[in-house]
C-alpha positions as CSV (number, residue, x, y, z in Angstrom):
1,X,0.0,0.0,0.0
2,X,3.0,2.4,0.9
3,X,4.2,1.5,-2.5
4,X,1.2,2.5,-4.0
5,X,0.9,5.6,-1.9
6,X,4.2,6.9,-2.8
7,X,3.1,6.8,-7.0
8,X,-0.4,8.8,-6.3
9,X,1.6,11.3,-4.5
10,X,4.2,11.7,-6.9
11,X,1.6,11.5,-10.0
12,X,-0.3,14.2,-8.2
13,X,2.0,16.9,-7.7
14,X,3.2,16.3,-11.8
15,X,-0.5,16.7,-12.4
16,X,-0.3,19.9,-10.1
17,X,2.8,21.6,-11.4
18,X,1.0,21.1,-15.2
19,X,-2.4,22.6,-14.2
20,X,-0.3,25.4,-12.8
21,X,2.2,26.3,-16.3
22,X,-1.2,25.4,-17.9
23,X,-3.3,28.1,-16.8
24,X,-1.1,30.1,-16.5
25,X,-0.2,29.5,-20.0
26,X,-3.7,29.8,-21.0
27,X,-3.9,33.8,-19.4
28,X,-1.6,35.0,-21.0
29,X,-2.6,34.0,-23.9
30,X,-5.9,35.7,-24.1
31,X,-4.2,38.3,-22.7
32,X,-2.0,38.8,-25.9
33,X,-5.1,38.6,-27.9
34,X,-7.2,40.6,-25.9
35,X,-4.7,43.5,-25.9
36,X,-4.3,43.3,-29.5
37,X,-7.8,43.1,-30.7
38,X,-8.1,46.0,-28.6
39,X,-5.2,48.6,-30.3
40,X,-6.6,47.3,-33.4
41,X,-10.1,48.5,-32.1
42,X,-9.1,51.8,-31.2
43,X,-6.5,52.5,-34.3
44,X,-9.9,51.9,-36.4
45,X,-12.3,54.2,-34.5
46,X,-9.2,56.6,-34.9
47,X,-9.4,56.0,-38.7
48,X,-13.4,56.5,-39.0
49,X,-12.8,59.6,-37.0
50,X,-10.1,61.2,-39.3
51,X,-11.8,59.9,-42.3
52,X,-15.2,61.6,-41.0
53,X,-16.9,58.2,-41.2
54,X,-17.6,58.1,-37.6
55,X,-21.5,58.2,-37.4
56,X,-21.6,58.4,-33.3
57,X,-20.7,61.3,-30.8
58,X,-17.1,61.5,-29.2
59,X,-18.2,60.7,-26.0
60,X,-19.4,57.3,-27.2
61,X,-16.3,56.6,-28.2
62,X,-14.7,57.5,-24.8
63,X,-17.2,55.3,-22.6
64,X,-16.7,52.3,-25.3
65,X,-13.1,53.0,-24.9
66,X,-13.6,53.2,-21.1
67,X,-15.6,49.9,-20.7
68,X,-12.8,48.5,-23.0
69,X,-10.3,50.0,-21.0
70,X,-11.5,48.2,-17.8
71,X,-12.4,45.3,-18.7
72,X,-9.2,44.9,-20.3
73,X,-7.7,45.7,-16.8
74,X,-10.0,43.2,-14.9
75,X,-8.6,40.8,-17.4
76,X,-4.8,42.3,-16.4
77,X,-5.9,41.9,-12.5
78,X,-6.9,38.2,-13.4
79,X,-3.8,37.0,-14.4
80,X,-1.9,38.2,-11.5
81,X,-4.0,36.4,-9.0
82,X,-3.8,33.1,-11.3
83,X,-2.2,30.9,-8.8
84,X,-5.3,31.8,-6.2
85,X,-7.7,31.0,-9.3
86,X,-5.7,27.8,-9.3
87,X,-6.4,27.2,-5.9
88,X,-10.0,27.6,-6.0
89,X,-10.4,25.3,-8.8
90,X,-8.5,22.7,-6.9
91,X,-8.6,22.8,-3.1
92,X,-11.8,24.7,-2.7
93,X,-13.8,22.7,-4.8
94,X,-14.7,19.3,-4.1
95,X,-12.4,16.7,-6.0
């Protein structure tokens, strides 16, 4: 049984250390694509705007760009607390 024991605890913390690079993995990535659908967002709304093509007010633009803007820093704020996410996904939760 100690034999036994010894494997599940060793298999365990591999499967640990992969969820871990996993996720964290994972953030980052849609970080990367969040941040660059987003410049790509704004650099287009610039273009309507010089181009006169824009059909809504200014200020729609800055509370769109503001929601954008924090969510986009939520997102930021996730990825700095991914090792509790990690947590709560594993020792919180039943197994």
């Amino acid at each position: 049984m100690v034999f036994f024991r010894i494997i599940f605890l060793y298999l365990d913390k591999q499967i640990e250390v992969m969820r871990d690079n996993m996720l964290g993995g994972f953030i980052q990535w849609i970080l990367l694509i969040l941040t660059t659908f987003m410049t790509i967002w704004i650099i287009f709304q610039g273009w309507l705007i010089v181009t006169g093509r824009s059909r809504e007010p200014m200020m729609a633009l800055v509370t769109n760009a503001l929601r954008i803007g924090f969510l986009s820093f939520l997102a930021v704020g996730f990825t700095f607390m991914g090792t509790d996410i990690g947590k709560l996904l594993t020792e919180t939760m039943p197994k």
